[in-house]
GUGUMI-730308 format. One record per residue (C-alpha): residue number from 0; residue in three letters; x, z, y. Coordinates in nm, 3 decimals, decimal comma, m for minus. Layout:
NUM;ALA;X;Z;Y
...
This chain:
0;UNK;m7,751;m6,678;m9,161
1;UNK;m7,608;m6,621;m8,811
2;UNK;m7,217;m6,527;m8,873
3;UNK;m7,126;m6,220;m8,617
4;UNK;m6,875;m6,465;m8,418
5;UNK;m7,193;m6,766;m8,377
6;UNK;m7,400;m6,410;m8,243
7;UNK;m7,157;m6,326;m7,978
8;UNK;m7,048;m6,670;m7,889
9;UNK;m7,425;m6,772;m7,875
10;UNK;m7,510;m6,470;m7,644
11;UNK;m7,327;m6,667;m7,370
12;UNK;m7,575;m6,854;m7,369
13;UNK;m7,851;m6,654;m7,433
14;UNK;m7,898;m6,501;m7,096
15;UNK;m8,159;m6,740;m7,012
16;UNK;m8,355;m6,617;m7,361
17;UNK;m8,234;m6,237;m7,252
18;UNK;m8,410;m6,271;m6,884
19;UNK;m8,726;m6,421;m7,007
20;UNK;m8,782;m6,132;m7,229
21;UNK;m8,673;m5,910;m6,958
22;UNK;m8,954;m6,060;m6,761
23;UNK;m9,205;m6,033;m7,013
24;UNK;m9,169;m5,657;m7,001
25;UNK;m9,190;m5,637;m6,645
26;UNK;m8,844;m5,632;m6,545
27;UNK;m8,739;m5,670;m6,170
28;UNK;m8,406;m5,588;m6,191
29;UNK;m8,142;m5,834;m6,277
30;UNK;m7,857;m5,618;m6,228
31;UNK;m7,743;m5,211;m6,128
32;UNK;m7,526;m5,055;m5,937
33;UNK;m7,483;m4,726;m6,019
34;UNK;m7,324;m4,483;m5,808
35;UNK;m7,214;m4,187;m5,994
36;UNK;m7,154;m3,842;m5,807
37;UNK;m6,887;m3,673;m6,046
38;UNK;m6,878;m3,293;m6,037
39;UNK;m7,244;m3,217;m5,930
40;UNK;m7,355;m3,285;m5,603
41;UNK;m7,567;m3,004;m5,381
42;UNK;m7,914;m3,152;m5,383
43;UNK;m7,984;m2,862;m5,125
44;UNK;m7,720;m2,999;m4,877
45;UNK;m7,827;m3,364;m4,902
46;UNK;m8,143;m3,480;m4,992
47;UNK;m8,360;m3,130;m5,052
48;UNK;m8,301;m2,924;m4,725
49;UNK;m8,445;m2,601;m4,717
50;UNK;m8,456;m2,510;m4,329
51;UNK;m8,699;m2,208;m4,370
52;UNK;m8,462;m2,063;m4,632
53;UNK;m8,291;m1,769;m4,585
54;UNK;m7,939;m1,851;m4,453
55;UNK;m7,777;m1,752;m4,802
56;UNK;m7,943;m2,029;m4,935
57;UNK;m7,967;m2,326;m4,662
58;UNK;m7,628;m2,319;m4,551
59;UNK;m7,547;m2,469;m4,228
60;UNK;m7,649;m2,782;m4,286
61;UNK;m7,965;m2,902;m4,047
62;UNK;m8,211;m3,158;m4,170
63;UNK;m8,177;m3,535;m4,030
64;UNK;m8,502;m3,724;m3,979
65;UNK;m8,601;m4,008;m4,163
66;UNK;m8,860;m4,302;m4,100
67;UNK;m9,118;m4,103;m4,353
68;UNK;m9,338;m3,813;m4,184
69;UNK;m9,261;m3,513;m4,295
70;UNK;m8,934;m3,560;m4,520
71;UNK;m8,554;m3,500;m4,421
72;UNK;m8,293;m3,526;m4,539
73;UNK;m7,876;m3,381;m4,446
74;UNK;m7,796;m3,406;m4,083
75;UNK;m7,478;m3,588;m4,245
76;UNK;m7,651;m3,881;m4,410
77;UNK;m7,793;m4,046;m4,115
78;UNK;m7,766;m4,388;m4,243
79;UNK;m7,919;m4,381;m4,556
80;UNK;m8,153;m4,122;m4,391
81;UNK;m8,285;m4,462;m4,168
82;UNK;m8,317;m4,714;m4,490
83;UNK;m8,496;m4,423;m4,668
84;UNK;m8,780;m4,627;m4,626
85;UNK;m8,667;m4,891;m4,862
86;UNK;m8,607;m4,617;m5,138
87;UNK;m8,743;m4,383;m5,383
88;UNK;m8,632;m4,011;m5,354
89;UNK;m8,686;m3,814;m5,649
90;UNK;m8,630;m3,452;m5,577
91;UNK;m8,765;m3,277;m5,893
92;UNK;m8,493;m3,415;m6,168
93;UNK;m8,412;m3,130;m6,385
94;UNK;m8,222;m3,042;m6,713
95;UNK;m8,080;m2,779;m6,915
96;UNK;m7,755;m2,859;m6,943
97;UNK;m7,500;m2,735;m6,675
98;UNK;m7,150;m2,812;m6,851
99;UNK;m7,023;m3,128;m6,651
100;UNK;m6,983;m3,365;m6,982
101;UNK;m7,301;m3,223;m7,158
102;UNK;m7,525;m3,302;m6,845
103;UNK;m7,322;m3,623;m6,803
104;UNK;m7,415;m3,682;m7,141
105;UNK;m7,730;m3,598;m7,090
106;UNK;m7,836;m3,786;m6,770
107;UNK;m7,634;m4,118;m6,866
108;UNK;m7,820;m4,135;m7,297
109;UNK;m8,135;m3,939;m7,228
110;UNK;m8,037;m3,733;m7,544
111;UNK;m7,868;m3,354;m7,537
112;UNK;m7,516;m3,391;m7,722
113;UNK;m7,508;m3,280;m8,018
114;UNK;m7,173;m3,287;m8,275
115;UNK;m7,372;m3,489;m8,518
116;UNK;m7,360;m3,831;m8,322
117;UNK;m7,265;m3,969;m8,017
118;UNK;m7,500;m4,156;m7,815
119;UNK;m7,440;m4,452;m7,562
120;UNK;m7,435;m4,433;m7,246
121;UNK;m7,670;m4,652;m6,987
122;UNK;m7,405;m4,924;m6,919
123;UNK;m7,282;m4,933;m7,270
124;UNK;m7,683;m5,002;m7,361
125;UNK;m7,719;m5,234;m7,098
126;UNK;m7,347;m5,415;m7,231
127;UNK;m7,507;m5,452;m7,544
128;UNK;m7,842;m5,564;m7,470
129;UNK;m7,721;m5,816;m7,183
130;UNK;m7,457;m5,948;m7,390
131;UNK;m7,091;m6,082;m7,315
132;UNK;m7,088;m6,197;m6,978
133;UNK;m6,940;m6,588;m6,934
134;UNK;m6,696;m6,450;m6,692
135;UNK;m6,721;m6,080;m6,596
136;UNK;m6,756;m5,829;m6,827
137;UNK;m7,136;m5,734;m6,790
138;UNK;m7,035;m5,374;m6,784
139;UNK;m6,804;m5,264;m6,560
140;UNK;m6,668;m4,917;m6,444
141;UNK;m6,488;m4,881;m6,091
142;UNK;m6,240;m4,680;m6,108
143;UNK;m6,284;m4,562;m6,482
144;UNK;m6,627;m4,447;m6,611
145;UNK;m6,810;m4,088;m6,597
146;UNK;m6,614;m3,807;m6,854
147;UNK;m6,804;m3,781;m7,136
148;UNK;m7,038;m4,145;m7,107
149;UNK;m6,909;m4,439;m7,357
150;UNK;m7,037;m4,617;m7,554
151;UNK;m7,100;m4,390;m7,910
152;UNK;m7,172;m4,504;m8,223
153;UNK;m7,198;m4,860;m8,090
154;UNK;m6,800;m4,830;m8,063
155;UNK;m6,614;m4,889;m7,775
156;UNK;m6,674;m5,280;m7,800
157;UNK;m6,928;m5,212;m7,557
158;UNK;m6,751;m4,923;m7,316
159;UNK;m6,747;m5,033;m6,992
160;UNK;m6,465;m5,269;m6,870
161;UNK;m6,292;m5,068;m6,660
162;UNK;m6,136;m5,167;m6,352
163;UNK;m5,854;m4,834;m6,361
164;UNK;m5,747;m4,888;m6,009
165;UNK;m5,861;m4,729;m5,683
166;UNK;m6,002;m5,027;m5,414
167;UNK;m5,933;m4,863;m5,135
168;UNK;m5,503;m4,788;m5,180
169;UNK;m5,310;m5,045;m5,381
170;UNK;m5,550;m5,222;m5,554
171;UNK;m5,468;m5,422;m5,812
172;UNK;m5,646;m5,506;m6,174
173;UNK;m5,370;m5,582;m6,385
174;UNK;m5,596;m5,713;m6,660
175;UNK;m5,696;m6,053;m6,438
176;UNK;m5,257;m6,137;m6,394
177;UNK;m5,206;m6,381;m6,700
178;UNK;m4,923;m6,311;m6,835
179;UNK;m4,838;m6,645;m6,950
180;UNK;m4,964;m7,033;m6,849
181;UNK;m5,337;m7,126;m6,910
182;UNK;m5,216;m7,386;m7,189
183;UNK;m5,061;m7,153;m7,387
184;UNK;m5,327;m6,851;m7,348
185;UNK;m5,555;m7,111;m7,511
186;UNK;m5,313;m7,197;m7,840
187;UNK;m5,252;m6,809;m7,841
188;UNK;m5,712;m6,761;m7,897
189;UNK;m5,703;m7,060;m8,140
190;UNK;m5,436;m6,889;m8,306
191;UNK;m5,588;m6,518;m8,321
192;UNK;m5,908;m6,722;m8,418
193;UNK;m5,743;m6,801;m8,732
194;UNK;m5,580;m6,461;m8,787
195;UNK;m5,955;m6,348;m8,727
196;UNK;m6,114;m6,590;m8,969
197;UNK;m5,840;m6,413;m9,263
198;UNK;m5,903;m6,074;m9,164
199;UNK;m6,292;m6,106;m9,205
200;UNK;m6,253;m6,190;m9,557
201;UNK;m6,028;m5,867;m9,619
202;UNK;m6,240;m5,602;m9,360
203;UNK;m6,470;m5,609;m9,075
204;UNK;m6,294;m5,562;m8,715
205;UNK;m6,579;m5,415;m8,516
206;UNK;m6,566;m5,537;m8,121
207;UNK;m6,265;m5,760;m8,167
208;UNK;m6,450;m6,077;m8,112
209;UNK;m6,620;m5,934;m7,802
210;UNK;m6,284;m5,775;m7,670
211;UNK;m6,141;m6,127;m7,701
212;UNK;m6,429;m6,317;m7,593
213;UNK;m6,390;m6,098;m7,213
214;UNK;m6,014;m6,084;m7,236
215;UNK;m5,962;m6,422;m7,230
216;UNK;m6,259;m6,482;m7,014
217;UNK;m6,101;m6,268;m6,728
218;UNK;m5,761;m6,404;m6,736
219;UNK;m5,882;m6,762;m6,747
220;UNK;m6,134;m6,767;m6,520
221;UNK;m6,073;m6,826;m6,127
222;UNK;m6,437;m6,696;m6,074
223;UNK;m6,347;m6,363;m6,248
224;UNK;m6,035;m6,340;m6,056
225;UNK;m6,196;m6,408;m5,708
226;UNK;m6,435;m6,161;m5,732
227;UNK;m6,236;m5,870;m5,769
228;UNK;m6,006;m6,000;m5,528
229;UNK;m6,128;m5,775;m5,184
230;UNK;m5,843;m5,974;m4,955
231;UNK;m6,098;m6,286;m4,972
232;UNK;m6,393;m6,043;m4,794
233;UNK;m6,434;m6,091;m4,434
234;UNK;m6,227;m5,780;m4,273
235;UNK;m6,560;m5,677;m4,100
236;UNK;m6,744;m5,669;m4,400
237;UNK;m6,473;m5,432;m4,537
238;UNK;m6,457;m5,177;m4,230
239;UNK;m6,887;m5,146;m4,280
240;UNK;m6,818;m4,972;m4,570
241;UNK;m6,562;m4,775;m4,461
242;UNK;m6,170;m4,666;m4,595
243;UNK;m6,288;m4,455;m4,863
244;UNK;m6,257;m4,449;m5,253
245;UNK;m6,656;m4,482;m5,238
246;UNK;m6,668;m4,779;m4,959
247;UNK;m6,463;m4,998;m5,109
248;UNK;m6,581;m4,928;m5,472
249;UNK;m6,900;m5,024;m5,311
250;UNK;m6,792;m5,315;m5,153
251;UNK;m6,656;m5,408;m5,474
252;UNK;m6,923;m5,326;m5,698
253;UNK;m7,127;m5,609;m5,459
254;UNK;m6,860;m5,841;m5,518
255;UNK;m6,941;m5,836;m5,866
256;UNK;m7,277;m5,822;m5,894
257;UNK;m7,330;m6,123;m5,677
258;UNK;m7,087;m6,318;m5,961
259;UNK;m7,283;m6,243;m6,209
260;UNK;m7,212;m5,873;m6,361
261;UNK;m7,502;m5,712;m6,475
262;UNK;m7,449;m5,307;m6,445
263;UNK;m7,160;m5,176;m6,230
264;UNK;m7,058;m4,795;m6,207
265;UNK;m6,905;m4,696;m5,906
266;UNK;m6,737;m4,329;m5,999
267;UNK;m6,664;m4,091;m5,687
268;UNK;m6,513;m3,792;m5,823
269;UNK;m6,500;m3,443;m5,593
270;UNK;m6,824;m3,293;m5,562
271;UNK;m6,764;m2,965;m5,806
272;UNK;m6,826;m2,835;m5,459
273;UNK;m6,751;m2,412;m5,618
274;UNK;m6,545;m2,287;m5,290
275;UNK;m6,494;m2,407;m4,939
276;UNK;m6,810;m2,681;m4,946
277;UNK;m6,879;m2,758;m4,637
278;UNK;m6,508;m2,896;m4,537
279;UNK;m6,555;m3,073;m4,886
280;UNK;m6,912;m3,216;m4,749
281;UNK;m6,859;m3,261;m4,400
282;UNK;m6,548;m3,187;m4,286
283;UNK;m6,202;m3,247;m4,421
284;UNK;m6,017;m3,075;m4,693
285;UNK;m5,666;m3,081;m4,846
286;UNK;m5,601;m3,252;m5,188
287;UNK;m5,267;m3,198;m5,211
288;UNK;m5,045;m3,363;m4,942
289;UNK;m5,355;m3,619;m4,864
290;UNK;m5,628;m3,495;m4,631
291;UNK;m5,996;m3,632;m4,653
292;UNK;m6,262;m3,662;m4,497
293;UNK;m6,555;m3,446;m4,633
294;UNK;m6,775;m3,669;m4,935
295;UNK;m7,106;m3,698;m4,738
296;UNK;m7,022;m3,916;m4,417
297;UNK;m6,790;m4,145;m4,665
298;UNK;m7,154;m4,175;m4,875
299;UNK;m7,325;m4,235;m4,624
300;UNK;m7,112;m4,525;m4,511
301;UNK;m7,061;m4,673;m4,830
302;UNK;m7,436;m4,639;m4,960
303;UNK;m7,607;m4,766;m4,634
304;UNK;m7,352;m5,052;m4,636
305;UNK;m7,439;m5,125;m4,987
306;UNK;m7,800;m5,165;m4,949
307;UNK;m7,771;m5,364;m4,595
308;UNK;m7,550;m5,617;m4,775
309;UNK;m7,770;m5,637;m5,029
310;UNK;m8,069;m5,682;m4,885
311;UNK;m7,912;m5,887;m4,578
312;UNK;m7,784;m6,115;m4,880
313;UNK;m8,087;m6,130;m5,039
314;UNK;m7,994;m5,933;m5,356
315;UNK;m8,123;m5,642;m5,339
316;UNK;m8,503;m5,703;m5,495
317;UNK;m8,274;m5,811;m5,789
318;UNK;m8,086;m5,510;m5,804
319;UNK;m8,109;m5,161;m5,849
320;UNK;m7,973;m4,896;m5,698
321;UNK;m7,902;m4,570;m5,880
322;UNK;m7,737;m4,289;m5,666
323;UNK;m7,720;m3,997;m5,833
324;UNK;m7,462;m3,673;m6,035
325;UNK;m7,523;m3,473;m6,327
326;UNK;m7,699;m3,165;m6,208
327;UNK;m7,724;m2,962;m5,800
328;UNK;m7,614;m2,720;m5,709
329;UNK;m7,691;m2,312;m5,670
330;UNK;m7,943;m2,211;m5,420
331;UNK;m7,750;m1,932;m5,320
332;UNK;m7,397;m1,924;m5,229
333;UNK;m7,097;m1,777;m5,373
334;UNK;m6,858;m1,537;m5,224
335;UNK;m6,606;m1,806;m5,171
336;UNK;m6,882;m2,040;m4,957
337;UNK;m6,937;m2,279;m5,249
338;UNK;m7,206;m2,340;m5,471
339;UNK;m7,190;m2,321;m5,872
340;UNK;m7,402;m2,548;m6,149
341;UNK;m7,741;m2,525;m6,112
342;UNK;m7,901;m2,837;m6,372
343;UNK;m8,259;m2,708;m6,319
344;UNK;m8,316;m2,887;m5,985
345;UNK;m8,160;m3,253;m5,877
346;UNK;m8,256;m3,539;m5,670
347;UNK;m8,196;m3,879;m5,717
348;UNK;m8,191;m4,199;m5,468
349;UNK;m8,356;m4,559;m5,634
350;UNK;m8,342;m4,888;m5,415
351;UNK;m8,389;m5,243;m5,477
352;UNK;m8,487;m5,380;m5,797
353;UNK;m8,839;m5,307;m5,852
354;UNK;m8,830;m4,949;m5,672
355;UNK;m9,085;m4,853;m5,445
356;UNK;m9,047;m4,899;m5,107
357;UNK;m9,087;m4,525;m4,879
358;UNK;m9,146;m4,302;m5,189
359;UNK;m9,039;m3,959;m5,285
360;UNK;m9,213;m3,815;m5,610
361;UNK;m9,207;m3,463;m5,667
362;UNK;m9,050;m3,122;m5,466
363;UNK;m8,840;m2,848;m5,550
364;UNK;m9,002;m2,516;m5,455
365;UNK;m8,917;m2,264;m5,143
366;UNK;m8,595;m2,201;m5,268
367;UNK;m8,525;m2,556;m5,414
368;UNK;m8,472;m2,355;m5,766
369;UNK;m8,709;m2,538;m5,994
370;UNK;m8,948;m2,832;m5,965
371;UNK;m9,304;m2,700;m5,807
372;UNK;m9,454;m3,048;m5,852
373;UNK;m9,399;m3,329;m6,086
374;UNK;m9,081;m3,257;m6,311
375;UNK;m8,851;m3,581;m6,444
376;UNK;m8,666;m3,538;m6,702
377;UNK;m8,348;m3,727;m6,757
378;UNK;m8,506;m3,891;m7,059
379;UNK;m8,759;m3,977;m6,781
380;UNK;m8,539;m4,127;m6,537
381;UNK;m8,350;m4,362;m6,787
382;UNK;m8,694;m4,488;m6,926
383;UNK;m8,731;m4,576;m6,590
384;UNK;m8,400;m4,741;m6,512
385;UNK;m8,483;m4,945;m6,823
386;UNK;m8,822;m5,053;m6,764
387;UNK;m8,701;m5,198;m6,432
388;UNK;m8,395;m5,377;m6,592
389;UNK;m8,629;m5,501;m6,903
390;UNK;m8,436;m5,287;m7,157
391;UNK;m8,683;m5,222;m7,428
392;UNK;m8,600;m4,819;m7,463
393;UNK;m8,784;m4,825;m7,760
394;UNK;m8,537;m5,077;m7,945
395;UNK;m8,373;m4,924;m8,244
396;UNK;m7,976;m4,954;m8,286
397;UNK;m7,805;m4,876;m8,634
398;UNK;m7,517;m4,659;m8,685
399;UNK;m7,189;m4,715;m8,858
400;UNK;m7,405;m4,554;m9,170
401;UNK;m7,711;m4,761;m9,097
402;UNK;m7,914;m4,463;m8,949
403;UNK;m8,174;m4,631;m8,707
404;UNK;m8,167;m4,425;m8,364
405;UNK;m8,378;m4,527;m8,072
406;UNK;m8,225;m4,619;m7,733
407;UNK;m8,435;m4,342;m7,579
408;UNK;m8,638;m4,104;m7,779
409;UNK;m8,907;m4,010;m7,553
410;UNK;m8,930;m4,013;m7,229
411;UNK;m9,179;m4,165;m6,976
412;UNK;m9,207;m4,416;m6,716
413;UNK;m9,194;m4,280;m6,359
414;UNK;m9,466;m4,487;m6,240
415;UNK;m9,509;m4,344;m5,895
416;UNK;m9,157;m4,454;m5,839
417;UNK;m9,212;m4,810;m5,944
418;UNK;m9,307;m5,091;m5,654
């Protein structure tokens, strides 16, 4: 019988096994990006203008054109308004949940939290299903991952590495500095290989071996190291995606896909958009002494960037593009120009890896208050996400008490948004 270690060692070398069944079941992705929107963002002032609204519920916000007849999107996404013809825009996500870490939860498992069990996230399904990376983690969050997404009740030996510094001020990973000589890092594994080996026989250390398998892999590895390292990118490349948090997470998260990570979460926080929104969108807005500039131009830069560079480096067919935040936004504003939770209507952007090409599947109706045609469900979406990545959803994990739970329980396969 396989011993645990000989599993996790062995899936090293496995990914050549891993992408053939991948590609048995379809799969065109060989990596994702995923760009998470933390706090909700207005699906109404980006990607689901209502211009023949009443003015309570449009906002000020006019509608940019796009290369597809008919559709527009925010006057304040022009870029990725011009390369919507390379996506899929899905306007009719919805869900019940409005509480930020339930719909997080939500959106990111494809199951409703419950106190009972916790379920793992996307990248923590996608960490255990592609294995330990040689290298790079195959998991990675930039800076941290979403509140309320881990990894569950496969414990946190598959959370997300994550990279806990901002790439646009002072970055610095302090996991990659070794803190001691090469030589010695290697006596120091043989030795907790021992310590290991006399611990097994006393009590099972779940995720040790994997922790230790991408701890020393990072440290030791001049690959690992260079590709988080933004100094070596060509200063050009690093003003096309602009200053901002999201830019150079961007930037960063392409650094790391082309090395070989599998699924990369780029969190931008600061799009609980309640009071003040449009300086938050499109303006600039105070966050304590630091002022910004509002969230939509800096995603604008950052995601057009991201799928130029991709596509201009021929990546992008092998990877996936998820833009996207836990629930929109009201339809009508509030009394302090914001707009509050609204989880019943959401869009979400899909590009590169196996995504069709000029698509948007289903509308919101007059008010942009429910779906009028073709409702996804979250459970929908990540059934999607995994087909394209050759996760089988229907795989069945085991809890810590041996309980068998599906990766996705339901759900179907958004074909209309599938190339």
């Amino acid at each position: 019988m396989c011993t645990r270690r000989q599993f996790l060692v062995g899936s090293v070398f496995g990914l050549t096994l891993s992408d053939a069944l991948a590609h048995a079941r379809g799969a065109r992705a060989k990596s994702c990006i995923l760009v998470w929107l933390n706090g909700g963002p207005s699906h109404l002032d980006m990607f689901d203008l209502k211009p023949d609204a009443p003015i309570e519920v449009r906002g000020p916000f006019k509608p940019g054109r796009t290369p597809l007849d008919g559709v527009r999107v925010s006057e304040h996404l022009p870029r990725i308004a011009k390369r919507l013809d390379t996506a899929t825009l899905i306007r009719s996500l919805t869900s019940p949940e409005g509480n930020h870490d339930r719909a997080t939860h939500h959106l990111l498992t494809g199951y409703r939290p419950t106190p009972a069990l916790a379920y793992p996230a996307l990248a923590s399904v996608a960490a255990r299903e592609f294995g330990v990376g040689k290298a790079l983690p195959n998991s990675i969050a930039i800076p941290v991952p979403p509140p309320g997404s881990g990894a569950g009740y496969l414990t946190a030996a598959f959370d997300p590495f994550s990279v806990n510094s901002d790439p646009s001020r002072g970055f610095r990973v302090k996991d990659l500095d070794a803190p001691v000589p090469e030589d010695r890092l290697e006596r120091r594994k043989a030795m907790l290989a021992a310590v290991d080996r006399f611990a097994r026989g006393v009590e099972e250390l779940p995720g040790r071996d994997t922790f230790l398998e991408q701890a020393f892999g990072l440290v030791t590895s001049r690959e690992s190291r260079a590709a988080f390292d933004l100094e070596r990118e060509d200063p050009k490349s690093r003003a096309r995606y602009g200053g901002s948090r999201i830019g150079q997470s961007c930037l960063l998260a392409r650094r790391l896909v082309e090395a070989g990570a599998r699924f990369v979460t780029v969190n931008d926080d600061g799009w609980d958009t309640h009071d003040n929104a449009w300086n938050r969108l499109a303006g600039t807005f105070n966050q304590g002494k630091v002022v910004y500039r509002g969230k939509l131009p800096d995603l604008d830069e950052a995601v057009s960037a991201l799928l130029e560079d991709l596509a201009d480096r021929g990546l992008l067919e092998s990877t996936l593009v998820v833009v996207m935040g836990e629930f929109g936004r009201t339809p009508k504003l509030n009394s302090i120009g914001g707009r509050d939770h609204w989880p019943r209507a959401n869009s979400v952007l899909l590009a590169g890896g196996g995504a069709k090409r000029g698509q948007v599947v289903g509308e919101t109706d007059a008010l942009g208050e429910l779906p009028a045609l073709r409702p996804v469900m979250p459970e929908d979406l990540l059934a999607t996400v995994y087909h394209l990545l050759g996760i089988d959803a229907g795989k069945e994990y085991r809890t810590s008490t041996g309980r068998p739970v599906k990766i996705l329980e339901g759900g179907e396969v958004i074909r209309e948004a599938l190339a």
